[in-house]
N, C-alpha and C positions, 0 to 999 in steps of 0.2 A: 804421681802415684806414691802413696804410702812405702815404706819400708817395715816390714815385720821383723819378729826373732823369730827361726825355726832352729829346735836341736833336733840334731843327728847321733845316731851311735852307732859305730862303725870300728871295726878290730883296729888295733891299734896299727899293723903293718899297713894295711892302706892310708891309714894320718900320716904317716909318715912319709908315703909315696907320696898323697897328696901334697904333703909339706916341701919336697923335694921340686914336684912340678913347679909351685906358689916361688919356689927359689927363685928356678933358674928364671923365670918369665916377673921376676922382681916384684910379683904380686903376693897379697896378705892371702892368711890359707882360707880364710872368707872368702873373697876377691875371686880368688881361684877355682871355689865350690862353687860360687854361683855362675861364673865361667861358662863352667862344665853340665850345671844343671841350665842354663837360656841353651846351649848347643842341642844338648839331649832335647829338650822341649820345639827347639826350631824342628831338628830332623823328626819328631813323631808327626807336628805339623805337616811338613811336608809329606811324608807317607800317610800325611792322613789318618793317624791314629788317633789324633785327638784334632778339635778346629781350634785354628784361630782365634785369639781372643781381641 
């Protein structure tokens, strides 16, 4: 599978939480975003809010 670019724009205090996260768990704050965005995607899966792909 492909790799895309998506931008985001987001206040700055949560870059920074997210940056904090991306620290401690020694991951790039990419790395980390997309982390967070396959979790969030698993659990809508699961509830069924969107299918499978």
């Amino acid at each position: 599978m492909a790799k895309v670019t998506v931008t985001i724009y987001m206040e700055e205090e949560d870059k920074e939480a997210l940056q904090q996260l991306a620290d401690a768990e020694e991951r790039s704050l990419s790395q980390m975003a997309v982390l967070i965005l396959k979790r969030a995607i698993k659990q809508a899966q699961n509830d069924r809010t969107i299918t499978p792909q």
